[in-house]
C-alpha angles and dihedrals in degrees: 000000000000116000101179103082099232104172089047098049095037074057105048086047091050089067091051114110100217148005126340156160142215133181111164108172120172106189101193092061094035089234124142121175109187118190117178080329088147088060113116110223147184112256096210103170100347084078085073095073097059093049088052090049076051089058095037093064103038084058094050083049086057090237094129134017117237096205109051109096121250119192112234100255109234088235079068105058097105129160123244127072123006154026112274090083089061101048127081122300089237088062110139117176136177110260078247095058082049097057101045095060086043086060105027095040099017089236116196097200095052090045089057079042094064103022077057092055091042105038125234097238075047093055096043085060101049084056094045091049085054099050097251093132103158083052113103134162110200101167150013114274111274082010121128110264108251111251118235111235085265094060096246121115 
């Protein structure tokens, strides 16, 4: 009996304008459905999840503390999603604080907060350590991409 629900969801997909992918695996029933799951594709804000795990378990480690306030650097203050742009420029929150609004509101200043505290070549490692591979952070969030030496992204 098939669980994954492989007709609806090639459905659902086949209504999508653009690129995608779609790996649904359930263990316990031994069932994968791939769809496009070789695709490489931007993060955008997924990427936003593994940098919090980052800071999770720093914390855990005892390398930074979650609760003592940080000003937003001003280097930070980026458009896109969140709240963080719009508030006073005197504005100092926890990292937890910081965290929250990156996950709940997918806040892009909170996100440069904390990718500034871990480290980006920090933060590819972390995803290379955990087998994420394909997995790469190049740049700050609403910041311009880096150019490789032959001017190309």
């Amino acid at each position: 009996m098939n669980h994954i629900p492989e007709e609806h969801l090639r459905q659902i997909c086949s209504g999508i304008d653009g690129q995608y992918g779609l790996y649904v695996s359930l263990p316990e029933e031994g069932e994968v459905l791939q769809l496009h799951s070789d695709t490489v594709l931007y993060a955008a804000s997924t990427i936003k999840i593994p940098i919090l795990a980052l800071l999770l378990n720093d914390s855990e480690a005892g390398y930074l503390d979650l609760y003592k306030p940080l000003p937003l650097s001003a280097h930070n203050r980026v458009g896109g999603s969140g709240v963080l742009k719009l508030l006073s420029h005197e504005v100092a929150l926890s990292l937890y604080d910081y965290a929250v609004l990156m996950i709940v509101l997918s806040d892009n200043c909170a996100t440069n907060q904390i990718i500034d505290i871990l480290g980006i070549d920090r933060i590819n490692a972390f995803f290379r350590d955990n087998g994420w591979t394909d997995t790469h952070l190049s740049h700050k969030m609403m910041s311009p991409k880096p150019r490789l030496p032959d001017g190309t992204e």
